[in-house]
C-alpha positions in Angstrom: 85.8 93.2 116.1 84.6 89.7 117.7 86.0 88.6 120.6 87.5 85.0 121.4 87.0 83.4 124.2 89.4 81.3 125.3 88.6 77.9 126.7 91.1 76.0 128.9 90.7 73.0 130.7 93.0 72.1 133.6 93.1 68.2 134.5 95.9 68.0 137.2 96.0 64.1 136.0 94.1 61.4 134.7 93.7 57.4 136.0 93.7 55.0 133.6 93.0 51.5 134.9 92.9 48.5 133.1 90.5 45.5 133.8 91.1 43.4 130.3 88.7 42.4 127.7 89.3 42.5 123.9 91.4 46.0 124.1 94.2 43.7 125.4 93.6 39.8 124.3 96.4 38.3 122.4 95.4 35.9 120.1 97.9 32.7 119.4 96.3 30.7 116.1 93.8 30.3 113.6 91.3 28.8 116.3 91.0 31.7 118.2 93.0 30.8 121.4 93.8 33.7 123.5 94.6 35.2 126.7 94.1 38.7 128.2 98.1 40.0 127.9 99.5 42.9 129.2 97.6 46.3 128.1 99.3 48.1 125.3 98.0 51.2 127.1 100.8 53.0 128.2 102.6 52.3 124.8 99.6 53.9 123.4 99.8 56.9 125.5 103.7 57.4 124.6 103.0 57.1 121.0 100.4 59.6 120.9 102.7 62.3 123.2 99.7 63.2 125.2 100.3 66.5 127.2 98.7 66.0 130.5 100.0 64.0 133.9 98.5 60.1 133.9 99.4 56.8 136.1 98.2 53.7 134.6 97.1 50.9 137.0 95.9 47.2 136.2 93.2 45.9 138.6 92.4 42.7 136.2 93.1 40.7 132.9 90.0 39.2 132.1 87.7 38.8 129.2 85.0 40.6 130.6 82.3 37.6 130.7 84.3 36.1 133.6 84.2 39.2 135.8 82.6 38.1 138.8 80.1 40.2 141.4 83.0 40.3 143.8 85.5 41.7 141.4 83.6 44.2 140.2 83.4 45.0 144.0 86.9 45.2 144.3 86.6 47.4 140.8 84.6 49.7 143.0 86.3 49.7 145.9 89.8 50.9 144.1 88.1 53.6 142.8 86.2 54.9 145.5 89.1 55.1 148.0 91.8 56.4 144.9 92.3 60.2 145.2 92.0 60.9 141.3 88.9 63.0 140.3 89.8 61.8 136.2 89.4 58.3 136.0 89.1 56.3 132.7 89.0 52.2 132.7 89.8 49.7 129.5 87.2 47.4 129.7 85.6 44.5 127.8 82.5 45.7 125.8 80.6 42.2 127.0 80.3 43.5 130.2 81.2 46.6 130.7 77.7 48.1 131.2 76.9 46.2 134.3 80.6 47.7 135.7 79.6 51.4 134.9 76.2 50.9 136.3 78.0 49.7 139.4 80.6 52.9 139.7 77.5 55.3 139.5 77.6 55.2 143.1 80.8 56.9 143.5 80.3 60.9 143.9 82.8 63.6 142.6 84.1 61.6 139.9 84.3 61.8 136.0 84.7 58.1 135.3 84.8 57.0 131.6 84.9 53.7 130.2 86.1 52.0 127.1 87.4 49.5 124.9 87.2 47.7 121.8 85.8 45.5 119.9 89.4 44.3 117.7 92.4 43.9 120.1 94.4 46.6 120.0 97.6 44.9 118.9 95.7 44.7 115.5 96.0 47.2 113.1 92.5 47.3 112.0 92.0 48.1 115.9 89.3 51.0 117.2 91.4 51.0 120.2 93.4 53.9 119.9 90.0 56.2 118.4 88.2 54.9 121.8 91.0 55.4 123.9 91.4 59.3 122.4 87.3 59.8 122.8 87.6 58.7 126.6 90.7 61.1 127.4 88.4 64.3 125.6 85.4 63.0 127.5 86.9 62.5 130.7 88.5 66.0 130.9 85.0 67.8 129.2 82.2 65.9 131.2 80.8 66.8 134.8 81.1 64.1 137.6 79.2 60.9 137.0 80.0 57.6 134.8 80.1 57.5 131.2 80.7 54.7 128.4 82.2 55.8 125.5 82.5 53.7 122.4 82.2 54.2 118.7 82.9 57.9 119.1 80.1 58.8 121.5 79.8 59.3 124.6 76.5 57.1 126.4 74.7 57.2 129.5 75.3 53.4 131.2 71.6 52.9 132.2 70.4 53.9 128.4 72.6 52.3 126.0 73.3 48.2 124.5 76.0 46.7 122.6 74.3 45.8 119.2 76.2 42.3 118.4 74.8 42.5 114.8 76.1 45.6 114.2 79.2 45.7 116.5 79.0 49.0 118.1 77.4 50.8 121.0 74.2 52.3 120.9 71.3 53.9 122.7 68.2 52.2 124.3 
């Protein structure tokens, strides 16, 4: 007779915080106008009747081609000083490298970030899939700062946005 083993992870809570980008842009006609709205994060979340402790936190709304050195800064800063080992961030994909190669100085944390590449008030949206992929991978991974996209998980300092194809991939 085999035995099982049982696996179990224990997250005590996870830290989702919001910066903007596509995830959460509301478009308002046919010319593309839009704004970075209010994340439908926490709707997603209560939807999906996840079964662990969360907070949700915004830090920005902006596309992320307008995130300045100094904001990402303050990006850093947030998280280094929050208490939360489980940290996942909504991001813009334009950018969102540069902000994970950043965090990679901040020790004893699993930080995941995502996002997508349709707003996720669309219903065509990968939002919800990428959202799903960062909650598994934050709770899985060791300490250190991950991007996941596309339904895998990358490295920040070996992976690209292909534009032509609009997904994630490695370098």
């Amino acid at each position: 007779m085999s035995q099982r083993k049982s696996f179990r992870i224990h997250i005590m809570k996870i830290k989702f915080f919001t910066i903007g980008g596509t995830i959460d842009k509301v478009y308002f006609d046919k010319k593309n106008d839009y704004q970075v709205g209010n994340s439908l994060l926490l709707e997603i979340l209560k939807h999906v009747k996840v079964g662990f402790e969360y907070e949700c936190k915004s830090i920005l709304k902006k596309d992320s081609l307008d995130i300045t050195e100094k904001e990402r800064q303050k990006i850093f800063d947030i998280l280094a000083k929050d208490e939360c080992r489980h940290i996942v961030i909504t991001h813009g994909t334009d950018t969102m490298i540069q902000t994970a190669q950043r965090l990679q100085a901040i020790p004893d944390k699993v930080i995941v970030l995502t996002g997508s590449m349709e707003p996720a008030r669309f219903r065509s949206s990968d939002a919800e899939f990428n959202i799903g992929c960062a909650i598994a991978s934050v709770q899985l991974l060791p300490p250190g700062v991950y991007i996941t996209m596309n339904g895998r998980i990358f490295d920040p300092n070996k992976v690209r946005k292909n534009l032509d194809l609009n997904r994630f991939e490695d370098t």
